[in-house]
C-alpha positions as CSV (number, residue, x, y, z in Angstrom):
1,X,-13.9,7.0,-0.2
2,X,-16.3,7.3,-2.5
3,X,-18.5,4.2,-1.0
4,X,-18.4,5.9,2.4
5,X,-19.7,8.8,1.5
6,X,-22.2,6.9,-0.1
7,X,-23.0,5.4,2.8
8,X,-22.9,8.0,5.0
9,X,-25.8,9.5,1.9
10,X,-28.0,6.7,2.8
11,X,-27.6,6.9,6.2
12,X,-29.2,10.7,6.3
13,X,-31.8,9.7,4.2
14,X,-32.7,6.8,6.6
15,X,-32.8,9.4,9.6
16,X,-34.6,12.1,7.2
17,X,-37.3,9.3,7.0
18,X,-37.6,7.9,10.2
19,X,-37.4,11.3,11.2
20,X,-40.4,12.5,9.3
21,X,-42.1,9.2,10.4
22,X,-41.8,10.0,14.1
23,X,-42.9,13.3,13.3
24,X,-45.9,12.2,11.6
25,X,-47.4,9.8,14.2
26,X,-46.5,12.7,17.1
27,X,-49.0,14.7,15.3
28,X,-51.2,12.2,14.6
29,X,-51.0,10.9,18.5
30,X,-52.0,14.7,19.1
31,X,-54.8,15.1,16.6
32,X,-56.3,12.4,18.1
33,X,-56.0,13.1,21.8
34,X,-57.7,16.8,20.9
35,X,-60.4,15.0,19.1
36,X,-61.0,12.2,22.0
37,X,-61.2,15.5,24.2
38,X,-63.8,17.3,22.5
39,X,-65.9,13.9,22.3
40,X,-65.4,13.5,26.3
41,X,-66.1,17.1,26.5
42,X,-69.1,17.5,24.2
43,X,-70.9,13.6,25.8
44,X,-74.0,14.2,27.6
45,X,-72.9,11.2,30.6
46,X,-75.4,9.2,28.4
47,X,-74.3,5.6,26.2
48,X,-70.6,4.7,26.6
49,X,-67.9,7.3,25.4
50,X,-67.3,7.8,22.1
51,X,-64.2,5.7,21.1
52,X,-61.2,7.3,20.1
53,X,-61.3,8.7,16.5
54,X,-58.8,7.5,13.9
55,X,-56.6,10.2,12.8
56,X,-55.8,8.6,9.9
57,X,-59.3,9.4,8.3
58,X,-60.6,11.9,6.0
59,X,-62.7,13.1,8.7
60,X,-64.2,12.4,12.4
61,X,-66.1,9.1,12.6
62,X,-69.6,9.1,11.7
63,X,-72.0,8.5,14.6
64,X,-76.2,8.5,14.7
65,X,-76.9,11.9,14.3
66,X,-80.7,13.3,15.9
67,X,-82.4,12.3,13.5
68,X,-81.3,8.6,13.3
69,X,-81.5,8.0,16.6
70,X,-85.4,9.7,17.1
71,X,-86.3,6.6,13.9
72,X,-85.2,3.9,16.5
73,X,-87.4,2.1,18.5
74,X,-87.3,2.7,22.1
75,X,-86.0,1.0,24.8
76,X,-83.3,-0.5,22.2
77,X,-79.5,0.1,23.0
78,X,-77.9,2.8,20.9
79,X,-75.6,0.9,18.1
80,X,-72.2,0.6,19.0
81,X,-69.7,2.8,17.0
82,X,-68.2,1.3,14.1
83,X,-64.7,0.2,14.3
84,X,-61.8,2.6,13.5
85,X,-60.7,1.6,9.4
86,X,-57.1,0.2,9.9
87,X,-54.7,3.0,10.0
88,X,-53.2,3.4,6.4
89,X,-49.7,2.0,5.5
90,X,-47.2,4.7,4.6
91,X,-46.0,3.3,1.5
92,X,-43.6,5.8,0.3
93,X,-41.5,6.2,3.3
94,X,-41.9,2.5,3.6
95,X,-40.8,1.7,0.6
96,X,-38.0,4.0,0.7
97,X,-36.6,2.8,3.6
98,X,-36.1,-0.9,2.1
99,X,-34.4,0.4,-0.8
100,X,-32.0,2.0,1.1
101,X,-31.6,-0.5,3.3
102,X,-30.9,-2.9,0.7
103,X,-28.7,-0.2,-1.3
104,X,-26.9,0.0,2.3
105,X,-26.7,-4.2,2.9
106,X,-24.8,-4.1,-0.7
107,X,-22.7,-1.1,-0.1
108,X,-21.8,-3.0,3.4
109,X,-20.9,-6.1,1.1
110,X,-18.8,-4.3,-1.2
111,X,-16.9,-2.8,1.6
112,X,-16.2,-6.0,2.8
113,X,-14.8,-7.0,-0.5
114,X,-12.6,-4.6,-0.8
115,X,-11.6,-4.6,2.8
116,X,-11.1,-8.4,2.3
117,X,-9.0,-7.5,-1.2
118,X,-6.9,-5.0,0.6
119,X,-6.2,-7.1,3.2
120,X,-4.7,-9.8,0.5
121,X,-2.7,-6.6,-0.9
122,X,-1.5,-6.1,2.3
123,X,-0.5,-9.8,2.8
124,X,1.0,-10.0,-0.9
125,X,2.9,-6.5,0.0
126,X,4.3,-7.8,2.8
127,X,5.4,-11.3,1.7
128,X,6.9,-9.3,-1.3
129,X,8.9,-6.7,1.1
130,X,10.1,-9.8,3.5
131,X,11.5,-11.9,0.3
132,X,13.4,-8.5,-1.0
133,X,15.1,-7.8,2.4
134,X,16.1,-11.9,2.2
135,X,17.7,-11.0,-1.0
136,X,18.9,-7.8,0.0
137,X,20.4,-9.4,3.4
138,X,21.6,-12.0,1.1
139,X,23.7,-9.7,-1.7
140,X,25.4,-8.3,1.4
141,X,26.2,-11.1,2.9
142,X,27.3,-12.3,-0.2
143,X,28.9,-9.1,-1.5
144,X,32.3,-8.6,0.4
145,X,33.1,-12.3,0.3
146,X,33.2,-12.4,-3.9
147,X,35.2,-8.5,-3.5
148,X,37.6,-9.9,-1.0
149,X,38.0,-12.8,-3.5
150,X,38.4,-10.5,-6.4
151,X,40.8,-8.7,-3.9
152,X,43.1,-11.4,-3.4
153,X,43.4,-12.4,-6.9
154,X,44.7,-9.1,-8.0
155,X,47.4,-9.2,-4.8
156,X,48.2,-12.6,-6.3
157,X,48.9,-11.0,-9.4
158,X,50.8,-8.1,-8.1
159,X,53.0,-10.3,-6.0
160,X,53.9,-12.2,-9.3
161,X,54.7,-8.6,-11.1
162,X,56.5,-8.0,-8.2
163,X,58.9,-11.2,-8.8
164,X,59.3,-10.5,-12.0
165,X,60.5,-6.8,-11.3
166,X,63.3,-8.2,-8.9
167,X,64.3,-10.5,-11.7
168,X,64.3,-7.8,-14.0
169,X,66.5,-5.4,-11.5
170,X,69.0,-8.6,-10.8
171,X,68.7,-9.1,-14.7
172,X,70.0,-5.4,-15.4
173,X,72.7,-5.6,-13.1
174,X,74.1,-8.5,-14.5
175,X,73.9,-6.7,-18.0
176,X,75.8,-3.7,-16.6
177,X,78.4,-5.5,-15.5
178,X,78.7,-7.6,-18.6
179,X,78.8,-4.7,-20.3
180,X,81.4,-3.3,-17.9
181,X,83.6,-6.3,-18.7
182,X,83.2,-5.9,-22.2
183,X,84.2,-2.4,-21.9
184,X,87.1,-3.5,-20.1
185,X,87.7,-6.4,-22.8
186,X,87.2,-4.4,-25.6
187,X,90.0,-1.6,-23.9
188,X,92.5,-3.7,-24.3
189,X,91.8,-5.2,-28.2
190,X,90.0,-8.4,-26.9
191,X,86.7,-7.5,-28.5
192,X,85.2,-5.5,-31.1
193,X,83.8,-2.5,-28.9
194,X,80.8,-1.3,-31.3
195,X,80.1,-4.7,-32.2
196,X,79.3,-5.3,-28.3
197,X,77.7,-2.0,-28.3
198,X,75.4,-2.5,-30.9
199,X,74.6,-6.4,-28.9
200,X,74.7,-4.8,-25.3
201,X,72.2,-2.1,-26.4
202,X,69.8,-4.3,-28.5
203,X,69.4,-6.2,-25.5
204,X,68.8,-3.3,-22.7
205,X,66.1,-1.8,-25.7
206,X,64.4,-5.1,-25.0
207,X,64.7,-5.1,-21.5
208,X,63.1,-1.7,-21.6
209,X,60.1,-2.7,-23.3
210,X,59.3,-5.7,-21.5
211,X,60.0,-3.4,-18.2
212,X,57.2,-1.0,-20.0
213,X,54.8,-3.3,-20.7
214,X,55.4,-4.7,-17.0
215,X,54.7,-1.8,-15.8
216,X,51.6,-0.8,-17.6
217,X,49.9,-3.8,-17.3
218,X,50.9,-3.0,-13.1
219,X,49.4,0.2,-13.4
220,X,46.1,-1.7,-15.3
221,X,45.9,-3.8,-11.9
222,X,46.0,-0.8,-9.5
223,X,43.6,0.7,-11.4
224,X,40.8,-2.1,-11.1
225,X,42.1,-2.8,-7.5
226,X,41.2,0.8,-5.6
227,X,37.8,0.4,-6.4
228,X,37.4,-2.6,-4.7
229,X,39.4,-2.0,-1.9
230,X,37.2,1.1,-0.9
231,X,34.1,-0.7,-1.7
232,X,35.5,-3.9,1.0
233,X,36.1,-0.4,3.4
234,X,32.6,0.7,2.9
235,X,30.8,-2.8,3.6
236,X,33.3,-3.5,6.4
């Protein structure tokens, strides 16, 4: 922003200089034309016209006064007016119009730098964004296929718990109806009853921890499965 505006400085001072140039040599065009009509106006229709005066002068052009003139010898040709003095170069507008146009040819140069090192930004930027949405794409792609995975796995391992809960169920009925044939045994003097007691309920204790533990560590699986089941629904 800054370098247009700079710029755009540079370019008002050029106008504001030509400007005042244009409006220089309009008055001096003007001076001159009022000063070529006096001469016309004030020439006796004798000799050639008096050449147009520079404006650029101190002063009007010097021609043979009376006096000079009366000192020449006659029946020579009047002298011919002297030539005009080369119209003076107008240094300071001059100059200042080169050093703004070279301020301007570098300003122009470092725009194009950093139009040229914007442009490689915008490459870079883009090339960046394109490689993200690969890997983006990809880590979708990629994302429900290892959850799935994961997925099976844990019904893998809740259809094993599941086994072993039938065996345990098929495993406590058998126990009950040992014990109910102990009962029975022990009824009729066969058996010691509370030694079988003491046995029959040492085993169901155990059966009742390991169904515990079963069923905590079933629970543990549940827990880390719903999260990945709604996260399957969300990508599905």
């Amino acid at each position: 922003m800054q370098d247009h505006d700079a710029i755009a400085e540079l370019e008002r001072r050029i106008s504001a200089a030509l400007g005042r140039i244009g409006t220089g040599v309009e008055q001096l065009s003007t001076r001159a034309e009022a000063l070529l009509a006096e001469r016309v106006a004030s020439h006796d229709g004798e000799g050639p016209i008096p050449a147009r005066p520079s404006v650029l002068t101190d002063g009007p052009v010097l021609t043979d006064g009376p006096q000079e003139a009366a000192a020449k010898p006659a029946g020579m040709p009047a002298a011919p007016p002297p030539p005009p003095p080369p119209a003076p170069v107008i240094r300071s507008d001059g100059a200042e119009i080169a050093r703004l146009e070279r301020s301007l040819r570098e300003k122009d140069a470092e725009i194009q730098r950093l139009r040229d090192a914007l442009a490689a930004d915008k490459a870079a930027a883009t090339e960046l964004n394109a490689k993200l949405r690969k890997a983006r794409d990809a880590e979708v792609a990629t994302a429900p296929a290892a959850l799935t995975a994961k997925v099976e796995k844990m019904t893998r391992q809740l259809d094993v718990q599941g086994l072993e809960l039938q065996r345990m169920r098929k495993t406590t009925i058998q126990l009950r109806e040992h014990l109910r044939v102990l009962h029975e045994a022990a009824a009729e003097g066969v058996a010691e009853p509370h030694l079988v007691n003491k046995a029959m309920l040492a085993e169901l204790e155990a059966l009742r921890a390991t169904r515990h533990v079963d069923l905590a560590e079933l629970d543990e699986i549940l827990a880390e499965l719903e999260p990945l089941i709604e996260e399957v629904r969300a990508h599905g």
